[in-house]
C-alpha positions as CSV (number, residue, x, y, z in Angstrom):
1,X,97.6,62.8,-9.6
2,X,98.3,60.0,-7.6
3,X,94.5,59.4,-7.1
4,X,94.1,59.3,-11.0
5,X,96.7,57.0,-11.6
6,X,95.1,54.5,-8.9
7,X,91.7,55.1,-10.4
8,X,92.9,54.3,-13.9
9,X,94.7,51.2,-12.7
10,X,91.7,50.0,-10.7
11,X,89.5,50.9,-13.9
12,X,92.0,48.8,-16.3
13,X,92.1,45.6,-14.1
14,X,88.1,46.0,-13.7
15,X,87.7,45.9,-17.7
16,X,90.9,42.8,-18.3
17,X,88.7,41.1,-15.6
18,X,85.6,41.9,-17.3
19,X,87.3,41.0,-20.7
20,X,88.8,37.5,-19.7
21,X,85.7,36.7,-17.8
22,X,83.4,36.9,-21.1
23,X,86.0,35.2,-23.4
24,X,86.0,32.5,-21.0
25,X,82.6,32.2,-20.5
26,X,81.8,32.7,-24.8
27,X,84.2,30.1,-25.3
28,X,82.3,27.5,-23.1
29,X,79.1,28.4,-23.9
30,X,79.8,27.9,-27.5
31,X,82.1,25.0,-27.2
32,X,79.4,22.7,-25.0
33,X,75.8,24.2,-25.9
34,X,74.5,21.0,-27.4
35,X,70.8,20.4,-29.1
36,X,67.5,18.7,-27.8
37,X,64.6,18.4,-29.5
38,X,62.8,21.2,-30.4
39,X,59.5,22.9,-32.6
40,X,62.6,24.5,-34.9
41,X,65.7,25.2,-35.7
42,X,67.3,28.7,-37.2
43,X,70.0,29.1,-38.9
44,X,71.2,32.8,-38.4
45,X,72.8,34.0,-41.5
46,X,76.4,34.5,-42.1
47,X,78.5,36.6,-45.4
48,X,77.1,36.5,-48.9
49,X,79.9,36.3,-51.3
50,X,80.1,37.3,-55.2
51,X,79.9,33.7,-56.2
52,X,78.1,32.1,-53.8
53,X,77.7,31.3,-49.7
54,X,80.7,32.3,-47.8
55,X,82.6,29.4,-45.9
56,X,81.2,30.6,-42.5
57,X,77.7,30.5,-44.1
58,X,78.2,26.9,-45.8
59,X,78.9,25.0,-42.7
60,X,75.8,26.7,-41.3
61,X,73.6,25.4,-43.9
62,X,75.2,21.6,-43.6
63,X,75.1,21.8,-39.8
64,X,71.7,22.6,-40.0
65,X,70.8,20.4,-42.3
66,X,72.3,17.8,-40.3
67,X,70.2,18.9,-37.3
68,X,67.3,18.5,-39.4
69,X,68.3,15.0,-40.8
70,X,69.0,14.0,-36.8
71,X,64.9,14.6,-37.0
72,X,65.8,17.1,-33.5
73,X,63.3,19.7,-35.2
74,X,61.0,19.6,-37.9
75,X,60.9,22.9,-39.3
76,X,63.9,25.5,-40.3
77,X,63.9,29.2,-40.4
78,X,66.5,30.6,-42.3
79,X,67.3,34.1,-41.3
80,X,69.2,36.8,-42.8
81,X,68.8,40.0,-45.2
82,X,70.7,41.4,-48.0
83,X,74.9,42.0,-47.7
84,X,77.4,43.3,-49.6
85,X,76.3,40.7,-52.7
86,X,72.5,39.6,-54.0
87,X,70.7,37.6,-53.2
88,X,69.9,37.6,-48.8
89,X,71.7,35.3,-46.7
90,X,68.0,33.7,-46.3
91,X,67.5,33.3,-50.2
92,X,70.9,31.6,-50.4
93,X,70.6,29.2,-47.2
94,X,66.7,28.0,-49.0
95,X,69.1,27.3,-52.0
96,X,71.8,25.5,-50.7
97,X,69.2,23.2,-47.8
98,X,67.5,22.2,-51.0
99,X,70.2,21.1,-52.9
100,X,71.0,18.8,-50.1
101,X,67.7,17.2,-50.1
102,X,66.0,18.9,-47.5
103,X,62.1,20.1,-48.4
104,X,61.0,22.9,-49.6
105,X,57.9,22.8,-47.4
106,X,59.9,22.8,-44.5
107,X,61.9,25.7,-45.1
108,X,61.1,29.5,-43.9
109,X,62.3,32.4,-44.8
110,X,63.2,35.5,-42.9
111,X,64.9,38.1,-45.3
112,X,65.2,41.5,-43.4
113,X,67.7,41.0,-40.6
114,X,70.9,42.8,-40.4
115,X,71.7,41.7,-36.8
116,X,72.0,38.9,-34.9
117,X,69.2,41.0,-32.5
118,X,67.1,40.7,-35.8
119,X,67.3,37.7,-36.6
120,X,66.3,36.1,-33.2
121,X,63.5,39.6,-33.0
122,X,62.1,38.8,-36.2
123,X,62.5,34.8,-36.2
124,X,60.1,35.0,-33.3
125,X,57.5,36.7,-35.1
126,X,57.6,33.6,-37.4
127,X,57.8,31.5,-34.3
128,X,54.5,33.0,-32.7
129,X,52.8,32.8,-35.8
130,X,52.9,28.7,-35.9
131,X,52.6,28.6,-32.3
132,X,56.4,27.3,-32.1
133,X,57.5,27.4,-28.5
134,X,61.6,25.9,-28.5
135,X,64.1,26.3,-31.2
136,X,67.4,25.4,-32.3
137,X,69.9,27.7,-32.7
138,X,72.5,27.1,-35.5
139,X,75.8,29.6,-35.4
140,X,79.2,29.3,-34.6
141,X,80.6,28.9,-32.0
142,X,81.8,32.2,-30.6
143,X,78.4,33.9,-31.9
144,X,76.5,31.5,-29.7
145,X,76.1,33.1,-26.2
146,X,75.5,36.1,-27.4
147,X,72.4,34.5,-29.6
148,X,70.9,32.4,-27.3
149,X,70.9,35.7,-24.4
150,X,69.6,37.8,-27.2
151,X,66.6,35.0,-27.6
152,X,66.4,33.9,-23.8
153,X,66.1,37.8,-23.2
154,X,62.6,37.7,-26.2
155,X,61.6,34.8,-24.3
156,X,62.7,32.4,-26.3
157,X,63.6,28.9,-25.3
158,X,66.4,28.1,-27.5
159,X,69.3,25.0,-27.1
160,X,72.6,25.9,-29.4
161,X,73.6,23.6,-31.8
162,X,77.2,25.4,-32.3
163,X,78.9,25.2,-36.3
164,X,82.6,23.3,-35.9
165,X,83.7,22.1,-38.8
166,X,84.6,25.9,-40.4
167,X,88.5,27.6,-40.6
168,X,86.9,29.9,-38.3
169,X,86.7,27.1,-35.2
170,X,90.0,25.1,-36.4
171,X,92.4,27.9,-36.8
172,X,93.2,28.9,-33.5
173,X,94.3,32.6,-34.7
174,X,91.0,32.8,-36.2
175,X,89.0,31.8,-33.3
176,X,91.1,33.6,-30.8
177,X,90.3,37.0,-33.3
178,X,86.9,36.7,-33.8
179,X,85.9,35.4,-29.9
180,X,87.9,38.3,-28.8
181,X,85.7,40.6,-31.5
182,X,82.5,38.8,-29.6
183,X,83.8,40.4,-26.2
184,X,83.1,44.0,-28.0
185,X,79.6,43.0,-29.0
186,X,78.2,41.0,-26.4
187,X,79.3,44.2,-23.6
188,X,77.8,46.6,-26.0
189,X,74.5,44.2,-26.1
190,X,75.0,44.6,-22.1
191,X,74.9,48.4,-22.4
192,X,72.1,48.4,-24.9
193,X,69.9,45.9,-22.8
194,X,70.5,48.5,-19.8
195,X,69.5,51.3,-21.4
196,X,66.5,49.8,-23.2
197,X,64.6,49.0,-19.9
């Protein structure tokens, strides 16, 4: 009995070790990934509400088009499929860029994903097809080391250009919930990458 109570101590400080090591590590990554110049930038789609864009998914759309104004990238891919409410995340991101003033031209979509490993999978397959080498990743900030493993593990050179000025980055109960949700996912990505070799 002993032995078990041991093993399950040992096993509980390996996973709170574990644990604080990838909040720690999510929170830099995301707090100081910072863009270059690159072939393009994606915008990984967030919530679709009844009326419109979510918050989350409106400062996406103005980061990115601020990237794009910055002239770091001259083409966007917009990627993200259908939610809870019509129409996809993509549909509503080419809506709300243009608006803003960005081209249409400029401006592709990718309207299947329903994961972040979709939409870096099938934002490459857009990538290959123009023969874009380096992108621009635009998420927030505790979804951004988990997206740019996801596309350095497609072979994908990608610099983060993390989303700040949203409720979910100021409010510290916020962030503190939803990095600590991004500990779940990015171990079970772990797993899954283990298992898929």
């Amino acid at each position: 009995m002993k032995k078990v109570i041991i093993s399950i101590l040992i096993l509980g400080c390996l996973c709170l070790g574990w644990g604080g090591y990838q909040y720690y590590s999510i929170s830099q990554v995301g707090e100081y990934a910072s863009p270059v110049e690159a072939d393009v930038i994606i915008i990984l789609g967030a919530a679709v509400w009844q009326h419109g864009p979510s918050p989350a998914l409106q400062a996406r759309i103005i980061h990115g088009m601020n990237i794009y104004k910055e002239g770091l990238a001259d083409y966007i891919i917009l990627t993200g499929g259908m939610g809870t409410y019509p129409p996809t995340e993509a549909e509503v991101m080419k809506a709300g860029l243009i608006s803003l003033g960005v081209e249409e031209e400029v401006l592709f979509l990718e309207d299947q994903a329903t994961s972040t490993y979709e939409n870096i999978e099938f934002s490459k397959e857009i990538m290959e097809k123009h023969q874009w080498q380096t992108a621009i990743i635009v998420t927030d900030v505790f979804h951004m080391k988990r997206a740019l493993l996801m596309a350095e593990n497609q072979g994908i050179t990608t610099y983060g250009a993390p989303v700040k000025d949203t409720t979910l980055y100021r409010n510290k109960a916020l962030k503190f919930r939803y990095t600590l949700r991004e500990v779940s996912a990015i171990t079970y990505y772990y797993i899954q990458s283990f298992f898929r070799k």
